[in-house]
C-alpha positions in Angstrom: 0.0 0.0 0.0 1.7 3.2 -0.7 0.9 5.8 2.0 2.1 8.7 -0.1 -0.6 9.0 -2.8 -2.3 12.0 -3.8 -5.6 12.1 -5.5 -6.6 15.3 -7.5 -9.3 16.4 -10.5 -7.3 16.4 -14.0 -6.8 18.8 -16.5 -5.8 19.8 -19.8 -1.9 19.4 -18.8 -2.3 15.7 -17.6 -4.1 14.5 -21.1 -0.5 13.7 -22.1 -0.4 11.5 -18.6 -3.5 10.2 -19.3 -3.2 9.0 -22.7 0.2 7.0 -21.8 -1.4 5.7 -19.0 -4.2 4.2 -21.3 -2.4 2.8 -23.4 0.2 1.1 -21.7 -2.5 -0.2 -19.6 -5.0 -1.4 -21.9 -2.4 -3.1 -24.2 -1.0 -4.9 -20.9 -4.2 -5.9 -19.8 -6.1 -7.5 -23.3 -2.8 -7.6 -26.2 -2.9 -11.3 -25.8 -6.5 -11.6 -26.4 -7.2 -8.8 -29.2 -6.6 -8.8 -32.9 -3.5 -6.2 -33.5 -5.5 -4.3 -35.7 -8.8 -4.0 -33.2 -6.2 -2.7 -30.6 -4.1 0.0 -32.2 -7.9 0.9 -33.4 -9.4 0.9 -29.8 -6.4 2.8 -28.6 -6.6 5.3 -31.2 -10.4 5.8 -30.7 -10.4 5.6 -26.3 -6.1 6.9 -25.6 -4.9 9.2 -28.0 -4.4 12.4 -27.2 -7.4 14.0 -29.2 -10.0 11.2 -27.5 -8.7 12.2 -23.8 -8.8 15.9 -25.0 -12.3 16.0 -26.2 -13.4 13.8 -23.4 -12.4 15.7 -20.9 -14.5 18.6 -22.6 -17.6 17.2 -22.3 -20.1 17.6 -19.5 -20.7 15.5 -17.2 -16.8 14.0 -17.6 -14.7 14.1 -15.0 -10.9 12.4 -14.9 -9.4 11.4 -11.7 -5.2 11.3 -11.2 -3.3 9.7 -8.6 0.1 10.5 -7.8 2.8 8.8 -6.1 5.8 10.5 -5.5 4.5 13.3 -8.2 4.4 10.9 -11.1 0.7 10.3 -12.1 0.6 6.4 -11.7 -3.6 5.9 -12.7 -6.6 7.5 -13.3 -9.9 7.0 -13.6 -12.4 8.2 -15.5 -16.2 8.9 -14.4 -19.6 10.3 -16.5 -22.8 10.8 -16.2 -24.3 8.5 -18.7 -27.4 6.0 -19.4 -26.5 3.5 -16.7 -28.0 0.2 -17.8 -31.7 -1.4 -17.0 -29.6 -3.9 -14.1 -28.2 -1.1 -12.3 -30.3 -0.7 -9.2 -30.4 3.0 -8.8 -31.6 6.1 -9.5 -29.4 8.2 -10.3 -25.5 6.3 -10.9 -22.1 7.3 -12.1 -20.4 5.3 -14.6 -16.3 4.0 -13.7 -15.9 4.0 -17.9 -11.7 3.3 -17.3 -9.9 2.9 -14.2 -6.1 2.2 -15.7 -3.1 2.3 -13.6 0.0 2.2 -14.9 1.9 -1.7 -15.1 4.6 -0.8 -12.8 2.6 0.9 -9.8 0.0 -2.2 -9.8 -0.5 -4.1 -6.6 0.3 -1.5 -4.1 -3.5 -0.4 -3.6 -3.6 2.6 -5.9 -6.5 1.2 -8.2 -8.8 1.0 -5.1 -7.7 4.2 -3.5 -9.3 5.7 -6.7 -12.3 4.0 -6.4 -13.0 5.4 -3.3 -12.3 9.0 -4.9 -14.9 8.4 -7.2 -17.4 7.2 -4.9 -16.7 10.1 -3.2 -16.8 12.5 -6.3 -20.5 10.1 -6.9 -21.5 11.1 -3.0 -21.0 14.9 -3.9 -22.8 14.7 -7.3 -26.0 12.7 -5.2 -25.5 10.1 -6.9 -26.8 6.9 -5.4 -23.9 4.7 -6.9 -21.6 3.9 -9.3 -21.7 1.3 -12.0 -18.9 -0.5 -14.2 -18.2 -3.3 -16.8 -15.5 -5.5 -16.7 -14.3 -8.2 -19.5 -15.7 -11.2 -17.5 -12.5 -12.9 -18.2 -10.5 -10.2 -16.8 -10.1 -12.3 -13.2 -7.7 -9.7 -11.8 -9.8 -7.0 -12.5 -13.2 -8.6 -11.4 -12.0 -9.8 -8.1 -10.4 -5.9 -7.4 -13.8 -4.4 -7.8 -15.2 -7.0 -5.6 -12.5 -6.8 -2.9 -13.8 -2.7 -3.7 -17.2 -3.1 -3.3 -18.8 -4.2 -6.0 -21.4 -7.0 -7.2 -22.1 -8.4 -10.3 -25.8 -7.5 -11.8 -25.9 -8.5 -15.6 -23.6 -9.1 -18.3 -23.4 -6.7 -21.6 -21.1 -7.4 -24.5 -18.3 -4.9 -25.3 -17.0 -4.8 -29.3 -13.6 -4.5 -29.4 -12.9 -4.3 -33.5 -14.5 -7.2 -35.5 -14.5 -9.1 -31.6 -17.2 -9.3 -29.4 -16.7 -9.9 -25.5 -19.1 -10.3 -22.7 -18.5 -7.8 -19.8 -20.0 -8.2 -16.6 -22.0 -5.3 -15.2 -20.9 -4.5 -11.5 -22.6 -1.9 -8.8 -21.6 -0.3 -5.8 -23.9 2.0 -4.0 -22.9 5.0 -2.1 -23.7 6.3 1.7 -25.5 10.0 0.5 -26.1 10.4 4.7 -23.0 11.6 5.5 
């Protein structure tokens, strides 16, 4: 667990972060399973520069960095959106990425952030927040468990010409306090 770990809002000078952090997660996470071509696509479309840029323009977007040491490690990434029909709540939060980088996994920073963004949820009055996960992704699904988080549906997730079930995971938030 890394004591030292600040947690701040991002802006337009951490899109550079941001967008390294992406992709040198995502392409650690699924390579092995994606075709080349649907991943340099996917990264292109969710990690470039641009995407993070004109994401982080849009209302209702908000980007969360941590930083050990003053080196942004991960982020998350959390909008208002359409949450799905199994999502029991009101009013939820979507978790669309949470990405740290390769080398600063396993030292609790992934889960530090999720409790930023519940928090960030809790101050928008949000009842919850809501995620999916690649239902293969073992490592992921049991850190948003050990965060939290129960499965309540599946919904697939296109990746290129590939299809891929995700599981659908909610977390509710404490507004009382």
């Amino acid at each position: 667990m890394i004591a030292e770990l600040e947690i701040r809002v991002a802006g337009a000078e951490d899109v550079d972060a941001i967008s390294a952090i992406g992709h040198a997660s995502f392409r650690q996470a699924y390579e092995e399973w994606s075709e080349p071509d649907d991943l340099v696509a996917h990264l292109e479309s969710f990690f470039s520069v641009a995407a993070i840029r004109g994401e982080m323009q849009l209302p209702g977007n908000t980007y969360l960095l941590a930083l050990h040491d003053g080196v942004v490690a991960g982020f998350v990434k959390i909008r208002e959106s359409a949450r799905p029909d199994e999502v029991p709540a009101s009013r939820a939060l979507e978790l669309q990425q949470v990405y740290i980088l390769p080398e600063q996994q396993r030292f609790g920073i992934g889960g530090r952030l999720i409790e930023a963004a519940a928090r960030n949820a809790q101050e928008k009055a949000a009842d919850g927040i809501w995620l999916s996960v690649w239902d293969e992704a073992s490592w992921a699904v049991n850190c948003y468990r050990k965060n939290g988080f129960e499965a309540v549906g599946t919904i697939g997730f296109q990746l290129g010409s590939s299809v891929y079930t995700d599981l659908l995971m909610w977390r509710p938030v404490d507004l009382s306090g």
